[in-house]
MIBATI-976366 format. One line per 5 residues: number of its first residue (from 1); their letters; for each residue x, y, z of C-alpha. Coordinates in steps of 0.05 Angstrom, whole numbers. Layout:
// MIBATI-976366
NUM) a) X:Y:Z | ... .
This chain:
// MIBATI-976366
1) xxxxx) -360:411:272 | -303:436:317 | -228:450:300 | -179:439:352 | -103:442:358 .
6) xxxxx) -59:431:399 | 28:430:404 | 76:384:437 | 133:424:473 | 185:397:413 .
11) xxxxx) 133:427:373 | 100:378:340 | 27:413:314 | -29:363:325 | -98:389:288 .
16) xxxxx) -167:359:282 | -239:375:246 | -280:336:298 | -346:311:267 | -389:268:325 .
21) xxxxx) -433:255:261 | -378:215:221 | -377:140:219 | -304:141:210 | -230:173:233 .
26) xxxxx) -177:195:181 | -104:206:215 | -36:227:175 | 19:247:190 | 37:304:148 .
31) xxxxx) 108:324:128 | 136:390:99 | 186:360:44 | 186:340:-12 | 224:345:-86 .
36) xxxxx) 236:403:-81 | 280:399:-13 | 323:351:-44 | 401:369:-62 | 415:343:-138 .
41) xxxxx) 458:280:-110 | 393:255:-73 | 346:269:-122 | 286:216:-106 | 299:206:-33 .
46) xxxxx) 233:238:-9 | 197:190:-55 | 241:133:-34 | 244:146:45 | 163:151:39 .
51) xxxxx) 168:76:16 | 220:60:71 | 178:79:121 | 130:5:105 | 191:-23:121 .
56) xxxxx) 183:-13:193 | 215:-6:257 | 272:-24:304 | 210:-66:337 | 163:-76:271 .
61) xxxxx) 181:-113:219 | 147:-104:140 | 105:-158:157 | 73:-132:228 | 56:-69:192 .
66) xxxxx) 18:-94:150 | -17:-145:196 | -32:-93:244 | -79:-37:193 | -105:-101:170 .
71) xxxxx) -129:-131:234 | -160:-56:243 | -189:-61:175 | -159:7:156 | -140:37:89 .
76) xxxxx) -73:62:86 | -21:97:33 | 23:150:29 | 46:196:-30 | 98:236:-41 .
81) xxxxx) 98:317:-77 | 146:366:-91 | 133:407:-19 | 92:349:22 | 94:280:38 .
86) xxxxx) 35:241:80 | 27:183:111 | -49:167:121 | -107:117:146 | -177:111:157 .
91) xxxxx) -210:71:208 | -265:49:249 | -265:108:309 | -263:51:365 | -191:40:327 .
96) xxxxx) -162:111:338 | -112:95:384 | -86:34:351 | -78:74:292 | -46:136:329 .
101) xxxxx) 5:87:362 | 23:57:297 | 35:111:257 | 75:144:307 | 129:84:316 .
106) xxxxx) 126:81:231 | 148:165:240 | 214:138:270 | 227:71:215 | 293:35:225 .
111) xxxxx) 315:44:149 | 347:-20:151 | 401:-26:88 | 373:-96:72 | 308:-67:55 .
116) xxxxx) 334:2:33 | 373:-47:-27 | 312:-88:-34 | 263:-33:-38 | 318:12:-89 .
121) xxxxx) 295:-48:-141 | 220:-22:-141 | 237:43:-153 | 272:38:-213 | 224:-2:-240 .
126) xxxxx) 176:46:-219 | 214:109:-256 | 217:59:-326 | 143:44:-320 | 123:113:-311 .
131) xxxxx) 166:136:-370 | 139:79:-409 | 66:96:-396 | 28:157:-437 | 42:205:-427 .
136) xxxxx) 115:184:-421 | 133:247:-374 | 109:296:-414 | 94:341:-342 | 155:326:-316 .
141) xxxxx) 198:340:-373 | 169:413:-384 | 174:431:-313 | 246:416:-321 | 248:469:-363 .
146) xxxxx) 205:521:-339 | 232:518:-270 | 306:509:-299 | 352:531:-240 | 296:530:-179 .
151) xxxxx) 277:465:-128 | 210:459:-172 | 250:425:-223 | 265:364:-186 | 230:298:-205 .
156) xxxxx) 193:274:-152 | 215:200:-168 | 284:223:-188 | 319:192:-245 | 351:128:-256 .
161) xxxxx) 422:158:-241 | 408:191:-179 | 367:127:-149 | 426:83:-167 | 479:128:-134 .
166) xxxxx) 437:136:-71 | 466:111:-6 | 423:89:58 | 473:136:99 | 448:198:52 .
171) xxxxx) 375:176:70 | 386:169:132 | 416:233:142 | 361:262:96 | 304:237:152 .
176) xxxxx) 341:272:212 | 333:337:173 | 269:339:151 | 235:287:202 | 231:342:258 .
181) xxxxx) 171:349:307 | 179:421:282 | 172:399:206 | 111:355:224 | 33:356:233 .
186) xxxxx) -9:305:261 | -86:316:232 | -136:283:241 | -221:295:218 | -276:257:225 .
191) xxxxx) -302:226:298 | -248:247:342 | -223:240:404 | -171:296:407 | -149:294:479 .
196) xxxxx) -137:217:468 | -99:239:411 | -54:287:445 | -37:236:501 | -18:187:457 .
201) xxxxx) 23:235:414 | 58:256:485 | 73:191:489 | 90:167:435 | 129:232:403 .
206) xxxxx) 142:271:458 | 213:245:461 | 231:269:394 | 294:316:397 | 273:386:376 .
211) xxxxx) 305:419:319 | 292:471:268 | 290:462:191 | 276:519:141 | 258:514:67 .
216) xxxxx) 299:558:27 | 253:598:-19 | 284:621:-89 | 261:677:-146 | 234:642:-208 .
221) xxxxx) 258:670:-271 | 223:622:-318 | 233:618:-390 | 192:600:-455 | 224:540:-481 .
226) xxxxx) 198:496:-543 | 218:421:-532 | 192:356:-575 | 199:280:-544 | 186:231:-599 .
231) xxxxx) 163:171:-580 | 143:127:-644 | 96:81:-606 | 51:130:-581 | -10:133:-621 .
236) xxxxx) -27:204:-585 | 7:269:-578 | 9:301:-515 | 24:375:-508 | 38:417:-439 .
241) xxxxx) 43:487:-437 | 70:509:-373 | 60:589:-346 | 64:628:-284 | 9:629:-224 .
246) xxxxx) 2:666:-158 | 33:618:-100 | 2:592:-40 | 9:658:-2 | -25:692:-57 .
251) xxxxx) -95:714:-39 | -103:709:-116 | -104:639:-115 | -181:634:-102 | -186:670:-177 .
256) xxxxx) -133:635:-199 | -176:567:-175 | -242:604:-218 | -196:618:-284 | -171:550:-295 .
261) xxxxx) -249:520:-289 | -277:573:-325 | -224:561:-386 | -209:492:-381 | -262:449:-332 .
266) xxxxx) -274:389:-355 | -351:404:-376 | -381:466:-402 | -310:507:-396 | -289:551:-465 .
271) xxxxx) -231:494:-477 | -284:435:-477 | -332:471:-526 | -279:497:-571 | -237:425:-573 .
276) xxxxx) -271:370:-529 | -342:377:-552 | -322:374:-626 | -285:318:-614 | -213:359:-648 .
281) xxxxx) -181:330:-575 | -185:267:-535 | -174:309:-468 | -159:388:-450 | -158:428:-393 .
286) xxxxx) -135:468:-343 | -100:466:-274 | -72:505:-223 | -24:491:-174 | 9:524:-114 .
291) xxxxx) 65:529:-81 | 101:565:-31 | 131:603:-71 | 108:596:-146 | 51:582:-176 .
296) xxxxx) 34:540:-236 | -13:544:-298 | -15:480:-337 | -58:467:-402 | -54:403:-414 .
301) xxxxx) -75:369:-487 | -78:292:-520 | -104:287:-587 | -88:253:-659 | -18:279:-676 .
306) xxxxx) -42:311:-740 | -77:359:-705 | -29:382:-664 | -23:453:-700 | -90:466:-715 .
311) xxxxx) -107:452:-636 | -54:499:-609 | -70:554:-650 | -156:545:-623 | -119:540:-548 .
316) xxxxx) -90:607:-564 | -146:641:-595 | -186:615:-524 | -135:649:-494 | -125:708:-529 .
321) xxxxx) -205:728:-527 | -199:716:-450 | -143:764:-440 | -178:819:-494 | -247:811:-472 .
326) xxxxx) -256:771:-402 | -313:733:-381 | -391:738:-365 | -426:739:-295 | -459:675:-309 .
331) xxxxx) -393:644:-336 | -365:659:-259 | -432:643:-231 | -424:571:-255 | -351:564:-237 .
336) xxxxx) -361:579:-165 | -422:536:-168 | -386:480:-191 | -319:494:-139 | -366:496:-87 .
341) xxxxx) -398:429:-106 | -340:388:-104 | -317:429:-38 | -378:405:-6 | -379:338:-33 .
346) xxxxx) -297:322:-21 | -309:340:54 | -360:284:56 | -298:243:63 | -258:253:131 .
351) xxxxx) -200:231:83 | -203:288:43 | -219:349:107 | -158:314:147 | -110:325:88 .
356) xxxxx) -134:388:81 | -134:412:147 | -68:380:156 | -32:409:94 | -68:484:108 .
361) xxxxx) -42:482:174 | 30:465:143 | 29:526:100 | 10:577:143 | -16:561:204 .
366) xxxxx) -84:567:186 | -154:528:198 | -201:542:143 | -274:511:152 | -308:475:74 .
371) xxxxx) -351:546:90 | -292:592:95 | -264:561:29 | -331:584:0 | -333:646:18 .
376) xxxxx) -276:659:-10 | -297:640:-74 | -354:663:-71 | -322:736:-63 | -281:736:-127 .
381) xxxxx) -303:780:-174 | -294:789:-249 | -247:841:-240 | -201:788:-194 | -197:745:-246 .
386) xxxxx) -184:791:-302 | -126:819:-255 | -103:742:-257 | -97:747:-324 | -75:806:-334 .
391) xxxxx) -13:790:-278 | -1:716:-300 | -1:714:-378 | -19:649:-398 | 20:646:-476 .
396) xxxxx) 80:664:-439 | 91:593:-435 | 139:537:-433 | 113:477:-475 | 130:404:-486 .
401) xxxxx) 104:354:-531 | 109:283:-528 | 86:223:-583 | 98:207:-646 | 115:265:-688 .
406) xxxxx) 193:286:-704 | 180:359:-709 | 125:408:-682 | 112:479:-707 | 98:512:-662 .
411) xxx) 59:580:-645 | 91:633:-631 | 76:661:-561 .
């Protein structure tokens, strides 16, 4: 295993994790925007330029796209977050420079306003469906309010207003901005050949004008708000409860990462024997998420709406003994065990190390190796996540329900 990196003199980062054992590549072109870059009046247009860019070229049109990853037999997709988009595909290694060559004219699509029109239709019917489907934007609805006032807020879809009102001349002016060589990083794992990938990134790229984009960072000054979404068809209730983490420059993160297994994993966690096991919830747990400058605590919850009450008040007492008394060597022992696990067993997949190496090297420059990622677990201690909790209190919360009850009481936190 060797990392390499290289960058184009408009600045355009090209990194690999070359494995001459894999049977496979993984390319993407990774792009630092997102939701949370967007001004109010083009809410959705990351989302919506991610989709534009299938469209195709001045040369390509929807149809060759998709003709040429299939004649390669790739898998291909895209997604779209609130810091990062990427565009991605895996491949046979003898297909590494097709796929290099393609995704590099798809970087630069023609945004044609035939399609853009066309392609507005799926969108909004995207938005509906999702806030027709359980849990009928229950997430998005209480980040709204707990990030009130800062980027984080923004939907990553948008809303039905702003994708009407959107123009292709605001997307296209969105893409200059934020489509810079300087923005971007080309990443690749699996069996690579990196100095094939640089010259056909010279090629290819190297004409890209070179200009400099910043993300504004903000303060968060989040709030605990109490809001209830009734939705009269839902046979579940959903709850979120929404509180503050350390960011992705946070060197608590790693504990951060521990506490949210160790409370809420999906098997043998506190959450799951005091709730899952008992069968008082359908689903609970923990996550953490980072950002660059925020983090995020979410418990999330779905059980019968009648035990709404009685659930909350068992999340808090988890919580509340956590924050009083801590946890037990063993209980850590298992939740590193279990992070390193799916660590090791993720970067089986070039998919998954390219996306990571890719997005790592977006935030801060940085290679880390599936064995540095350990290590760093593996040197928390009870005391770092303690000072997690102790630093991010988890009932200072934001929380938002969504199903069929009117009314909720809830807790008070």
């Amino acid at each position: 295993m060797q990392f390499r990196e290289r960058s184009l003199d408009n600045g355009l980062q090209i990194v690999a994790e070359c494995n001459p054992d894999a049977r496979s590549i993984a390319l993407a072109f990774c792009v630092n925007t997102g939701s949370r870059d967007e001004h109010l009046e083009v809410s959705g247009v990351s989302h919506f330029l991610e989709h534009m860019v299938f469209k195709g070229t001045d040369k390509l049109s929807v149809d060759d796209v998709n003709q040429r990853f299939d004649q390669m037999g790739a898998e291909y997709n895209a997604w779209t977050g609130k810091e990062h988009t990427s565009y991605y595909a895996v491949a046979l290694p003898e297909y590494q420079g097709e796929v290099v060559k393609l995704w590099c004219e798809l970087m630069r699509p023609a945004l044609r306003e035939d399609d853009f029109n066309t392609e507005k239709q799926v969108i909004l019917e995207e938005i509906r469906m999702y806030d027709d489907q359980p849990p009928f934007g229950a997430d998005e609805a209480c980040e709204e309010d707990y990030y009130a006032g800062h980027p984080l807020a923004n939907r990553v879809l948008g809303t039905e207003e702003s994708v009407t009102q959107l123009g292709v001349d605001a997307m296209r002016a969105y893409f200059r901005a934020h489509y810079t060589p300087q923005n971007m990083v080309l990443a690749a794992a699996g069996q690579v050949d990196f100095d094939a990938i640089v010259e056909s990134a010279e090629r290819y790229c190297g004409m890209w004008s070179n200009e400099s984009v910043s993300r504004e960072t903000h303060s968060l000054q989040s709030g605990c708000h109490r809001r209830v979404i009734q939705r009269p068809a839902s046979s579940q209730q959903y709850v979120i409860q929404l509180s503050s983490g350390p960011s992705s420059q946070d060197k608590r993160r790693y504990a951060a990462h521990l506490l949210v297994s160790l409370l809420g994993d999906s098997s043998g966690s506190r959450l799951y024997w005091e709730l899952l096991h008992p069968g008082l919830a359908e689903q609970i747990s923990t996550h953490y998420y980072e950002y660059d400058d925020a983090g995020l605590m979410m418990t999330w919850m779905c059980c019968a709406p009648e035990s709404v009450e009685n659930n909350l008040r068992k999340i808090r007492s988890v919580y509340e003994e956590a924050h009083a008394n801590g946890f037990q060597d063993a209980e850590l022992t298992r939740a590193k065990t279990k992070l390193n696990s799916r660590l090791v067993l993720s970067g089986e997949r070039p998919q998954n190390r390219m996306l990571s190496v890719g997005l790592g090297w977006i935030r801060d420059r940085r290679y880390r190796s599936i064995r540095d990622e350990m290590e760093a677990f593996n040197a928390v201690t009870l005391e770092d996540i303690h000072g997690v909790l102790r630093d991010f209190p988890l009932l200072q919360c934001s929380a938002t329900t969504v199903g069929p009850r009117e009314e909720v009481v809830w807790d008070k936190s």
